[in-house]
C-alpha positions in Angstrom: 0.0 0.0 0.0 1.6 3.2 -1.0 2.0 5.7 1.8 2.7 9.2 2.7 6.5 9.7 2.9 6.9 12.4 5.3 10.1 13.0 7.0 10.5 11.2 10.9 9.3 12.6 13.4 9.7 12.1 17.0 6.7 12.5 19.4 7.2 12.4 23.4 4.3 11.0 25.5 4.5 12.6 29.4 3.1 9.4 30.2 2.0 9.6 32.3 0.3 13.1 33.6 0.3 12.0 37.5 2.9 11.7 40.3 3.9 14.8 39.9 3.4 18.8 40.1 1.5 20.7 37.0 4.6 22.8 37.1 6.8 20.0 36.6 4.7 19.1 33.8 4.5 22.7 32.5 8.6 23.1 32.9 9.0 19.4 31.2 6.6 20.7 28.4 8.7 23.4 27.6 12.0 21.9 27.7 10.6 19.2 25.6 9.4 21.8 22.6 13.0 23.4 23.1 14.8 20.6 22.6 13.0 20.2 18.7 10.4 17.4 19.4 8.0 17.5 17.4 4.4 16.2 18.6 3.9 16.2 22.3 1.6 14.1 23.8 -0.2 13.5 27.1 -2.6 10.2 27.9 -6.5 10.3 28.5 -7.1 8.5 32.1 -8.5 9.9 35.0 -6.3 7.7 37.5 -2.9 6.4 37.4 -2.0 3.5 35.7 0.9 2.5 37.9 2.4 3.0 41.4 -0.1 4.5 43.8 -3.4 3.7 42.0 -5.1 7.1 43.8 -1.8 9.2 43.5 -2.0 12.8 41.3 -3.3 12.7 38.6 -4.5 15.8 36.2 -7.1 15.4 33.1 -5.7 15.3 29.7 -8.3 17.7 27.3 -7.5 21.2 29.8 -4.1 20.0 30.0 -3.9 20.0 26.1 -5.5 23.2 26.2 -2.6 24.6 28.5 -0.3 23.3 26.5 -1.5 24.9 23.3 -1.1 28.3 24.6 2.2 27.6 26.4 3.9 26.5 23.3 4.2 28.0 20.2 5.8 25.2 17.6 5.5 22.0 19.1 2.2 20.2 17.8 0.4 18.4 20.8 -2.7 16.0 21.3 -3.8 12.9 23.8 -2.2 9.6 22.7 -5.1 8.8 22.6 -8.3 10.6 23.4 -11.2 8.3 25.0 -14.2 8.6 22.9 -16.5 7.2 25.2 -16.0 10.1 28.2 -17.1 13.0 26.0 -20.0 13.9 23.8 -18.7 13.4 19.8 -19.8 16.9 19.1 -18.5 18.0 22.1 -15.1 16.9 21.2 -14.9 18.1 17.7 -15.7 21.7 19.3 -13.2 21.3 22.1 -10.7 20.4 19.8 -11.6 22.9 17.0 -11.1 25.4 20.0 -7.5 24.1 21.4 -6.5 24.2 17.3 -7.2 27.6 17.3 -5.5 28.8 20.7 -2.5 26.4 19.0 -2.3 28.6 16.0 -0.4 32.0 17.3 1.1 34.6 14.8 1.4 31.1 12.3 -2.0 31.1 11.7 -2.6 27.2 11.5 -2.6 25.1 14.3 -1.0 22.7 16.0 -3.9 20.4 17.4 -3.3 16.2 16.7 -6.8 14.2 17.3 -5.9 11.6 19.0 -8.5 9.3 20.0 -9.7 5.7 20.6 -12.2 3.3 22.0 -11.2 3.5 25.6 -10.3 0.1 28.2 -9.7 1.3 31.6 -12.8 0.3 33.4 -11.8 2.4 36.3 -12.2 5.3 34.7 -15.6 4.6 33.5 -16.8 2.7 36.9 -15.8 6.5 38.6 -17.0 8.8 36.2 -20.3 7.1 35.7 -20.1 6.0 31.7 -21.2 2.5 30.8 -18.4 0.2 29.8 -19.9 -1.8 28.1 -17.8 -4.2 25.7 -14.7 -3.8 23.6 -16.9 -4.2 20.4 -19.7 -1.8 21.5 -17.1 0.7 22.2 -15.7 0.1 18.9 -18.9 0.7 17.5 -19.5 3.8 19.2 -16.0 5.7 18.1 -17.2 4.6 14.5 -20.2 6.5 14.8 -18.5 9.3 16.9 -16.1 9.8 14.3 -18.9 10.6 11.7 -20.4 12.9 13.9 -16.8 14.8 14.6 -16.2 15.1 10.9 -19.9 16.6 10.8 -19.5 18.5 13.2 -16.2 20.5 12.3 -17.9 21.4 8.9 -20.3 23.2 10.4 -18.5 25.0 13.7 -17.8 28.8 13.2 -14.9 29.4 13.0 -13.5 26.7 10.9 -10.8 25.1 12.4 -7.7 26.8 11.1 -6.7 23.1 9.2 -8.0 20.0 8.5 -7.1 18.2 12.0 -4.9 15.5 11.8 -6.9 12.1 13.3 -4.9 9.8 15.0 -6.7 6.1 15.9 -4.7 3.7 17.7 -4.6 -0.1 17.3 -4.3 -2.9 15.5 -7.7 -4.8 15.6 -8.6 -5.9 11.9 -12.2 -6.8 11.7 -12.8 -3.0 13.2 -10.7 -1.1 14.8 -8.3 -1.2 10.9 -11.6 -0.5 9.2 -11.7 2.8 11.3 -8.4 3.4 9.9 -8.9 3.6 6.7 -12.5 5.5 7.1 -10.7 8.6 9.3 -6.9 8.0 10.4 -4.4 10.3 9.3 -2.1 8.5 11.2 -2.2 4.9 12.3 -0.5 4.4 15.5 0.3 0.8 17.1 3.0 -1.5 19.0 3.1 -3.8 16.3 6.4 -5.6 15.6 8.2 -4.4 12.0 7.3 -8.1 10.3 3.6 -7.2 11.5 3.4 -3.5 10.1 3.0 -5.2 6.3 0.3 -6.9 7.0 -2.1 -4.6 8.8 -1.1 -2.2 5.8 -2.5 -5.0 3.7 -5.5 -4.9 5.5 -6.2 -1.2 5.9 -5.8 -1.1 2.3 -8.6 -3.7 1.4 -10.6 -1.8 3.4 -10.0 1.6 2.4 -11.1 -0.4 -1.3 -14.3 -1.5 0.4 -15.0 1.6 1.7 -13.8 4.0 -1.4 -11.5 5.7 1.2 -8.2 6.8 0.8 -5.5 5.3 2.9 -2.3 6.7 0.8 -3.2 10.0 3.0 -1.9 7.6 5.9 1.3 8.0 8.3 2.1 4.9 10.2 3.2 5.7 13.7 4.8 2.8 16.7 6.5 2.9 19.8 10.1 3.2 20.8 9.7 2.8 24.6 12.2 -0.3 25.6 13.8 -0.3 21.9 16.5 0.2 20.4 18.4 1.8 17.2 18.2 -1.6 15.3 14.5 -2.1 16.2 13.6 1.0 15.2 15.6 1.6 11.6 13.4 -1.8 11.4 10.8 0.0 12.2 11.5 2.4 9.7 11.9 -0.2 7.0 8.7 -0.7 7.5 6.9 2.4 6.3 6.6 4.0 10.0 7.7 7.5 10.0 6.0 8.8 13.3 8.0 7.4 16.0 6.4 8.0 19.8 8.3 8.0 22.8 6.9 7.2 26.7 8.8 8.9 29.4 7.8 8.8 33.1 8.1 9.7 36.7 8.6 14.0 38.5 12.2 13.7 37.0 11.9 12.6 33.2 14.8 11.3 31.3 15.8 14.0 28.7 19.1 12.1 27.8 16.7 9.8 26.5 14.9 12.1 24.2 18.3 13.8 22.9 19.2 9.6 22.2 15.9 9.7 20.0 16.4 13.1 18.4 19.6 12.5 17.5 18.5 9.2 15.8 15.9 11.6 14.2 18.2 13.7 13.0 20.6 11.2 11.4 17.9 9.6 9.2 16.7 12.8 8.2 20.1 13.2 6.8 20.1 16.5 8.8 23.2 18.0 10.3 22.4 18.7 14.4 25.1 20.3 14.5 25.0 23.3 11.5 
């Protein structure tokens, strides 16, 4: 399947957003758009997902929000956004907002749509949403997703750009399907010799469904890889490349490993 060949990009996840201060996570924020990452990402739960289960924890859409105003190049979104804890419309107005407080003296912004089908049942058992089923939660982002698309062709304003989707997973009977339908960029943990094959399948889809799935930019994980795995990675069509750092104290040597990695296959020059 023929995709888009954009140049690699490095994305750092502050995964995730509790055990800590805000204004560590403002400072680490900053330091992370100064140090040339490109996509910065936070994570979409409303308790921790390790260590102390009821420790700090901050929620991820008002984060973004923050974020969005703080920064000024960096482009930033949830990796990924729950669908199921926030009306569809809802969402495509909240992010149509934060795209437009991303913008600044550019004039487009800097908003990534990240979103999913949610999993964390203690999330919904607190907040009060039905959790329903893995498939009926599938079945609900498809619908949702319409409904965003709907909805940002008729807010006023516009948002400044079409909004980049972002759908993680790798499920093929649906959650591939989605994929083809909406995704900008497919994100996953897949291993290189898998990447072919659910390409295979988002393109049969994208024939069933008349979609158009060159548009796509396949995104995976780094987090406890290495060089070789990831110029595999590479091999393999993925050019979105997301990083998972943790804990008050984040480790920024790590990021300048990854940068410079970046950089190299970029053929650019970190140095000039």
């Amino acid at each position: 399947m023929p995709l888009l060949d954009t140049p690699v990009r490095l994305g750092v996840q502050l995964q995730p957003q509790h055990h800590r201060s805000y204004a560590d996570i403002r400072d680490a924020a900053r330091r992370l758009e100064d140090m040339g990452v490109d996509i910065l990402f936070n994570w979409d739960h409303f308790f921790p997902l390790s260590g102390d289960p009821d420790g700090t924890h901050f929620e991820a859409w008002t984060m973004l929000a923050a974020w969005a105003e703080q920064t000024e190049r960096i482009e930033l979104g949830a990796l990924v956004g729950c669908h199921s804890y926030r009306n569809a419309d809802l969402q495509a107005d909240m992010a149509r907002t934060i795209d437009h407080i991303s913008a600044k003296a550019a004039g487009t912004g800097r908003f990534v749509f990240g979103t999913g089908a949610g999993w964390f049942e203690r999330d919904y058992a607190e907040y009060g949403y039905p959790f329903g089923t893995p498939g009926s939660r599938l079945d609900a982002l498809a619908e949702g997703l319409s409904r965003v698309e709907e909805r940002w062709a008729t807010l006023n304003p516009a948002p400044t750009r079409d909004i980049p989707v972002l759908i993680g997973g790798k499920g093929e009977r649906k959650t591939l399907r989605l994929v083809a339908r909406h995704a900008d960029i497919w994100h996953s943990f897949v291993a290189p010799e898998e990447i072919g094959g659910k390409l295979d399948v988002i393109a049969r889809w994208a024939e069933t469904d008349g979609s158009d799935a060159s548009r796509l930019v396949v995104s995976n994980e780094l987090k406890g890889r290495d060089e070789a795995d990831a110029d595999a990675l590479l091999d393999a069509g993925v050019r979105l490349f997301t990083l998972g750092i943790s804990g008050p104290d984040p480790d920024l040597d790590l990021v300048r490993r990854w940068l410079a990695w970046r950089d190299a296959r970029n053929g650019a020059n970190p140095a000039a």
